[in-house]
C-alpha positions in Angstrom: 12.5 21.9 -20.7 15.4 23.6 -18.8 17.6 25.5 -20.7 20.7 25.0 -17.9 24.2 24.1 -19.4 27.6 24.3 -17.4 30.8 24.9 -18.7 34.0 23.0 -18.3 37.5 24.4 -20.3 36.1 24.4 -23.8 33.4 21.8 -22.9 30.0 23.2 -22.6 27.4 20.3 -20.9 23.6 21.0 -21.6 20.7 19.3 -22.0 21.8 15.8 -22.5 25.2 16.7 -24.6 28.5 17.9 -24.3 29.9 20.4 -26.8 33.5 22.1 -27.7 33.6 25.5 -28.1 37.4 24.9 -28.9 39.9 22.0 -29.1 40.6 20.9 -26.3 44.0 19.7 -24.2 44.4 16.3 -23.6 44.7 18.3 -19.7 41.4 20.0 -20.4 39.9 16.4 -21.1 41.2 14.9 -18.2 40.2 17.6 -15.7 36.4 17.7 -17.6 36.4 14.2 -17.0 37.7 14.1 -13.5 34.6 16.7 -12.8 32.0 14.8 -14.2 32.8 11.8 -12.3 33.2 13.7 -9.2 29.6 14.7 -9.7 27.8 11.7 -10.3 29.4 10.5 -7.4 28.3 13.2 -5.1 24.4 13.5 -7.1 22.2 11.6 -5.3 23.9 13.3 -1.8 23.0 16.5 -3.4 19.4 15.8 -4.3 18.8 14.0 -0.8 20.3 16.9 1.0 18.5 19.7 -0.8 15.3 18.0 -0.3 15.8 17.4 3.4 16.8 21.2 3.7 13.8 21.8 1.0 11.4 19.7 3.6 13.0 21.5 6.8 12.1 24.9 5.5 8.7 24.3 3.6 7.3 21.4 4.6 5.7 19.5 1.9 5.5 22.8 -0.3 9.4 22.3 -1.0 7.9 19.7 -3.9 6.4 22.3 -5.7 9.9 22.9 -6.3 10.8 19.6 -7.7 11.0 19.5 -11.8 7.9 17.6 -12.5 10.0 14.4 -14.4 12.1 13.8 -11.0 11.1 10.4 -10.8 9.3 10.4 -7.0 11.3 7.1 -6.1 14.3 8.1 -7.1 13.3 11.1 -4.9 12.6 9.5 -1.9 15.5 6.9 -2.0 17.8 9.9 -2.3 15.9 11.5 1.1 16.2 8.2 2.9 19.8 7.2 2.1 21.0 10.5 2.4 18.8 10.8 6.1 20.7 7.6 6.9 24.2 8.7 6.6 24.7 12.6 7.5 28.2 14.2 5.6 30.3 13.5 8.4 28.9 9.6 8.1 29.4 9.4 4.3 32.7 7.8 2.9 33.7 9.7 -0.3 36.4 6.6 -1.1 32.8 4.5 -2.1 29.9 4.4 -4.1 26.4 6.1 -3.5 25.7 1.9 -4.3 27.8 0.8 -1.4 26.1 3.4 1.2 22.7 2.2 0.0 23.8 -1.8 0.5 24.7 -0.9 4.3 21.8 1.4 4.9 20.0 -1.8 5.6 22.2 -2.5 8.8 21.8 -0.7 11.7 24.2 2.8 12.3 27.1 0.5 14.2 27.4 -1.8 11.5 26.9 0.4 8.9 30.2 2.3 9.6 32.6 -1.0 10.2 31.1 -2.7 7.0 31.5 0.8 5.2 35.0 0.7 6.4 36.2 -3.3 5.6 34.4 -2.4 1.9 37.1 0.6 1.5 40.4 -1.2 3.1 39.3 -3.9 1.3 38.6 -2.8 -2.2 35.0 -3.9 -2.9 33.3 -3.3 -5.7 29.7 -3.0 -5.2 28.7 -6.4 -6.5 31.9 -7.7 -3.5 30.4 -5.5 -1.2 26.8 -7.2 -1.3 27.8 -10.3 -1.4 29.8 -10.0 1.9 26.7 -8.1 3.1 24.4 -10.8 2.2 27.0 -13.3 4.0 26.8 -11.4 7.1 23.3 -11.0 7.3 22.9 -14.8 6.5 25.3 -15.6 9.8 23.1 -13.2 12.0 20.2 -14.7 10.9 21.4 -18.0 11.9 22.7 -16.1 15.5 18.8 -14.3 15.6 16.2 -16.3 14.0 13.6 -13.8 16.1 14.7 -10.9 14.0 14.1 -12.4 10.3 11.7 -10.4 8.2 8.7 -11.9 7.0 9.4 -10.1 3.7 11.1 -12.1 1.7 14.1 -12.2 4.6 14.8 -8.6 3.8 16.8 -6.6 6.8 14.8 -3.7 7.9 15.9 -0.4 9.4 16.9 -0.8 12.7 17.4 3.1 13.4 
């Protein structure tokens, strides 16, 4: 078990709870709150780019360094998402969710669907749904490139 806690105003975050050291502000709150979103929206960037950087420096021994409850999945969907999209490729106005809904389309699309999703206001569940209409209109344009699992787009990078 880690013993690592953060602290925000009077709000100290640990192991899977939040504690007040002192009343807070309703300012304090809103500025704790504002930081905790702001992280789990940037997490799974985080974890994908440290293990990339982790890989790049030590090879395979870079999971020696992983806590051994980081679900491997989770791991490796954070290394491939992150791998698809570098920083400068990433929108910050939409979810890790939306990034990994275009990472199925290759790099050109990925960007202009990325981009309708934001000036249009998708939610995630909006977003695949206009994702799945799209790739239901190529596949009429390419019946060559359909998957033969389950339909499914593949990486085209």
């Amino acid at each position: 078990m880690n013993n690592f806690s953060f602290r925000s105003g009077p709000f100290v975050c640990t192991d899977g709870r939040l504690q007040m050291s002192s009343m807070p502000t309703l300012e304090q709150l809103e500025e704790t709150l504002s930081r905790l979103a702001w992280m789990q929206r940037h997490i799974y960037w985080w974890i994908g780019d440290a293990l990339m950087a982790g890989e790049a420096i030590f090879g395979d021994d870079a999971y020696q360094a992983v806590d051994p409850n980081f679900s491997a999945d989770l791991m490796q969907r954070c290394i491939s998402i992150a791998a698809k999209y570098p920083p400068e490729a990433r929108n910050n106005n939409l979810s890790w969710s939306h990034h990994v809904y275009a990472a199925k389309l290759d790099r050109r699309l990925r960007v202009a669907a990325l981009r309708k999703a934001e000036v249009e206001g998708w939610n995630t569940q909006q977003f695949q749904a206009y994702l799945k209409n799209v790739w239901a209109k190529r596949v009429m344009l390419e019946p060559s490139e359909i998957s033969q699992d389950e339909g499914s787009v593949g990486s085209q990078d």
